[in-house]
N, C-alpha and C positions, 0 to 999 in steps of 0.2 A: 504494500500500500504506500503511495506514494506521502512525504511527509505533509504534515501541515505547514503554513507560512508563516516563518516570524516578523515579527507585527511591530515597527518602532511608531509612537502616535506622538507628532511633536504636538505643544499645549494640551497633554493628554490631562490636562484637569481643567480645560474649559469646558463650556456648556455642551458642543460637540463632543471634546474629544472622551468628556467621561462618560455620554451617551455610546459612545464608538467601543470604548473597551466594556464597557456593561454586555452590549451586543455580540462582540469577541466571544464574553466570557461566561453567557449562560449559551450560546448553541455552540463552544466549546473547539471553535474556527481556527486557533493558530497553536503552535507550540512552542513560542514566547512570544510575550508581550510586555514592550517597554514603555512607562509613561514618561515622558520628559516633559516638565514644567519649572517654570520660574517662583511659581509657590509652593506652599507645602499642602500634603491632604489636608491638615490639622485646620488649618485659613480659607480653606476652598469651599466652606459651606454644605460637605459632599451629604448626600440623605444616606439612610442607611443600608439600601440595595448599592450601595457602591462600592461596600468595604471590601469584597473580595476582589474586582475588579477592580478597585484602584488602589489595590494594598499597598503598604512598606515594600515587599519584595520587585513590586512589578514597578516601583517611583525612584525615577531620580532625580534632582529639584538642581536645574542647572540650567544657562541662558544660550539657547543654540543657537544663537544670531553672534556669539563670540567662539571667533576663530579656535581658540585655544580651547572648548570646551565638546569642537567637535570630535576630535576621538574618541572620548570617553564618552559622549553621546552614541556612538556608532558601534563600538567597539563591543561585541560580543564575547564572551566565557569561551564558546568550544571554537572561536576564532572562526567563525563563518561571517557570512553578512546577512541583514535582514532582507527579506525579501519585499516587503512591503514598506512604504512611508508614507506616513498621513500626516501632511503638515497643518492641523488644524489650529498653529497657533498664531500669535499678533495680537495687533492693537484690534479691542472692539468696540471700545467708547466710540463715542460720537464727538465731535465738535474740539478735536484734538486741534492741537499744532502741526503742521508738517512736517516737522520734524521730527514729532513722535512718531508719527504712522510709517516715515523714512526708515527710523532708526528698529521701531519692536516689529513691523509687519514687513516691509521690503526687504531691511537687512538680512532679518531672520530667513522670509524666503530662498534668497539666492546662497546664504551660508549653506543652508540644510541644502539647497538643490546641487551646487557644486560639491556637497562632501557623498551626496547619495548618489551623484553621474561618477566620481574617482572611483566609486564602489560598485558600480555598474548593479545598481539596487532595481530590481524586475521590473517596478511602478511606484511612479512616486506621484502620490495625488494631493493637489493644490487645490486646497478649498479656500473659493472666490465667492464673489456675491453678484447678483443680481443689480445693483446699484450702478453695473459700469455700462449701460446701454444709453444709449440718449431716449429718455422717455418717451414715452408714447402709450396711449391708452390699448392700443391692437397689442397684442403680445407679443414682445421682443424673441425672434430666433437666433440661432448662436451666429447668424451670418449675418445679421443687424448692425448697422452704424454704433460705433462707440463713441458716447459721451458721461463718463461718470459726472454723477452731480452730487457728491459727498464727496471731503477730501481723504475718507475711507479708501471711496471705491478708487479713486485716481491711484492709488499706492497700489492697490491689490491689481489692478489691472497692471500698472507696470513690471510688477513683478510676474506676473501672467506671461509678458510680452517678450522680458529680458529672461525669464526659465526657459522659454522656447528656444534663446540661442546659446543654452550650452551643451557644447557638443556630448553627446554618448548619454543623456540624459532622457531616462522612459517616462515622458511627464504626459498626465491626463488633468483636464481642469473642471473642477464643478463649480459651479457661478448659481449659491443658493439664493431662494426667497428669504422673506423673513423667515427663521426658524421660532416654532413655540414648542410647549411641550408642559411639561411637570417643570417644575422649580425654576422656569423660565424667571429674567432676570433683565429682558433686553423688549422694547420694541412693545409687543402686547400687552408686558407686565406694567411700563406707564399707564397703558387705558384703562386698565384694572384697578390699579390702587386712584387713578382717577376719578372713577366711577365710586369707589368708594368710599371718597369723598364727598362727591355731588350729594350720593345716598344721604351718608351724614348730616349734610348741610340741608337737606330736602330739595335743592336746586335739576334744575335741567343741566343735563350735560351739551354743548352744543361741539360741533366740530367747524371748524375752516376751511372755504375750500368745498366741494363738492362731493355729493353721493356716491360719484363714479369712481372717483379718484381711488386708484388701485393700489392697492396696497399686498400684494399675493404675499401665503404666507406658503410654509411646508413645514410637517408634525417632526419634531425632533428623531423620531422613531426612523419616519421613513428616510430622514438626511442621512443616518449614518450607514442603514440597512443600502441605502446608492453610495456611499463610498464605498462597503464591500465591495457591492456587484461589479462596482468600476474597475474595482483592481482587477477581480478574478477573471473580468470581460478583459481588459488589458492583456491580460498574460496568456489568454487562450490561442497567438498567432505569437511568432520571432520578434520581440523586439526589434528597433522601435516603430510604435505610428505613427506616419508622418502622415497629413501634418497633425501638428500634436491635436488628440481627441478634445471639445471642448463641449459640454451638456449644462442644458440650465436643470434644475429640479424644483419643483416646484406644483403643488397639489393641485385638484382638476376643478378649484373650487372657485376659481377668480376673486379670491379676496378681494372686497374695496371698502372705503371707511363705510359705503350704508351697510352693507352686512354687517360688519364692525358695530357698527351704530345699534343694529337691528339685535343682535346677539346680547351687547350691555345692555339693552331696554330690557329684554325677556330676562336675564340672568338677575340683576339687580333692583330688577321695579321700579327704575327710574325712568322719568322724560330724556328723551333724548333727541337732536335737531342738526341742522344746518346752520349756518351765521347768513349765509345766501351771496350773493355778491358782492354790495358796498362795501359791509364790512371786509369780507375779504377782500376788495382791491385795496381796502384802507392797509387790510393786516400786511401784506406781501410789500406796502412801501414802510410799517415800522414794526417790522419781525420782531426786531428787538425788544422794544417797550412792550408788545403783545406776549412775547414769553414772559417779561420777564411778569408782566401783571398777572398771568395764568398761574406763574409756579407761585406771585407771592399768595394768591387765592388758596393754595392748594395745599400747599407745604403747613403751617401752622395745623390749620385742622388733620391732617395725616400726624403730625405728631400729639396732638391730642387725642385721636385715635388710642394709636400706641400704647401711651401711657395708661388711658381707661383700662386698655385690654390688657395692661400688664408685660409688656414688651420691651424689657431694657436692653436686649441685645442689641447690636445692631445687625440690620440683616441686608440683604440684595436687595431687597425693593423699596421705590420711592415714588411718588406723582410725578417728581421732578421731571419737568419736558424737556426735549434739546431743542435749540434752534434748528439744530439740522435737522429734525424730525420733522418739523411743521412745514419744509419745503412743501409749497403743491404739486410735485414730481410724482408721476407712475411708476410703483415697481411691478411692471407687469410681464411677466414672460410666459413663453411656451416652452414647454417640456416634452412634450411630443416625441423627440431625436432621441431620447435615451431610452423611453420606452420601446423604441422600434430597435434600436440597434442591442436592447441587452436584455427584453423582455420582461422588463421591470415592473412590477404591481404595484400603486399604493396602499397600506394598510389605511390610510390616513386621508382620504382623498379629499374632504374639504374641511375649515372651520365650523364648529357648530357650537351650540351652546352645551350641548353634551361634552366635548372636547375642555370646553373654558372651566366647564363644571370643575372638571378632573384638574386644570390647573392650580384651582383656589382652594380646590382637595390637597394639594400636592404641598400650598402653604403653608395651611392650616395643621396638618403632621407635621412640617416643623416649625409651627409654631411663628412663623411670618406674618400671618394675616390678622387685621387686628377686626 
């Protein structure tokens, strides 16, 4: 029987990458697995379906966008090399510097990509995002004009562009939607702790911007379950693909804020609305002052929340909005090409309230949700 594949997961303790080895490690898919992260388990928030998948044994808490750290990233016990690399890590805040997304997401891409091509590693898979398309409401395919509009997505796409030209490198790219899931901490979990605010306050929640306005999401489950199938579809012909494989992922459900909208109405029993146009042409000429009036809204009562509920930890979640987030910009894509090329199913196929249920579930066990 032929072996199973060892499995290096760079940011193996983000929201991906500890989804990635959880997945690994109950259908029981490789025969090592290395987590490498910048933080420790102990800091990571992890719940407690994670403890054997992201144990002491399988972590090593080390920065692999520094040169000096790649050996000992790489470097296996029986002196073989991994077969698979999941670069699930970087910068994931929003509304950074460009210099951080330079430094923790570019840098780190091409470190790892150059030390796993010297290694001639089977697939090294580059998890990108959906943000690097130039918007459009029609669903972006992978052959769509690029315009990122986060200074996110500008980093991650370049590193997209510059992984392509290093030579002897088996690089595939997934370009996700929003991802949610359980213990979500990004993107959804704002409208949430949002709404649950409004709740408190008895107000309307309103949104900016338009019903349409797409916003596609994909279930944390199904994100990681398409980085497998990517590898072991990769490695089914002679290295390498040219040109390098690139797939968007992203669920059949066309996310947009009125779904969005329509989901927190039914979940929380609150009003929920449009601002309509004026306002929003007002909002889009003073972003600024409009975030910054929405977080002071929000913020206070979320920590009174808190406190009633008994909450003195601190945890991943907050109302707090980015600026980048309120852009008017479509995340809208088609997935289409990866279904067809690797037979892919979603478990997950669209947002529902059922879904959100299980997020607030997912809180509430550890004790997050006030």
């Amino acid at each position: 029987m032929e072996e199973k594949p060892a499995v290096l997961i760079i940011g193996g303790l983000g929201y991906v990458g500890r989804f990635l080895a959880l997945y690994i490690h109950e259908h029981k898919l490789a025969s090592e697995v290395r987590l490498v992260d910048k933080h420790l388990p102990e800091l990571a928030w992890l719940a407690p379906e994670f403890k054997e998948a992201c144990s002491r044994e399988k972590f090593m808490q080390a920065d692999a966008s520094r040169e000096q750290s790649l050996p000992r990233v790489f470097n296996r016990a029986n002196g073989k090399e991994f077969d698979y690399v999941f670069n699930c890590g970087g910068e994931t805040r929003y509304s950074q510097e460009d210099e951080v997304y330079r430094v923790r997401s570019y840098d780190l891409s091409m470190a790892v990509g150059r030390e796993a091509a010297k290694r001639n590693v089977k697939c090294f898979v580059e998890l990108s995002t959906g943000m690097v398309y130039r918007p459009d409401s029609v669903p972006r395919k992978e052959t769509d004009k690029l315009k990122p509009w986060l200074k996110l997505a500008k980093w991650k796409l370049a590193a997209e562009e510059d992984l392509a030209k290093i030579e002897g490198l088996n690089l595939m790219v997934l370009r996700m939607a929003h991802v949610y899931g359980p213990y979500t901490s990004k993107f959804i979990s704002t409208a949430l702790c949002m709404a649950r605010v409004y709740q408190f306050l008895g107000k309307e929640m309103k949104w900016l911007w338009k019903e349409d306005l797409r916003t596609n999401t994909v279930h944390v489950e199904d994100a990681v379950r398409s980085l497998w199938t990517a590898a072991e579809w990769y490695t089914k012909v002679p290295p390498p693909r040219k040109p390098v494989p690139v797939f968007n992922i992203v669920d059949h459900g066309n996310t947009s804020q009125g779904i969005m909208a329509k989901i927190i109405h039914d979940t929380f029993n609150i009003d929920t609305g449009f601002y309509g146009t004026i306002i929003s042409t007002f909002a889009r000429l003073n972003l600024d002052h409009v975030v910054d009036e929405v977080n002071d809204e929000s913020l206070d009562p979320w920590a009174d929340l808190q406190s009633k509920a008994g909450i003195s930890q601190t945890t991943p979640l907050s109302p707090f909005m980015e600026r980048e987030l309120l852009k008017d910009t479509d995340l809208s894509l088609d997935g289409s090409l990866f279904e067809r090329e690797t037979g892919f199913q979603y478990l997950h196929p669209q947002l529902t309230k059922d879904e959100i249920e299980k997020v607030l579930e997912s809180y509430r066990k550890m004790g997050w949700w006030p």
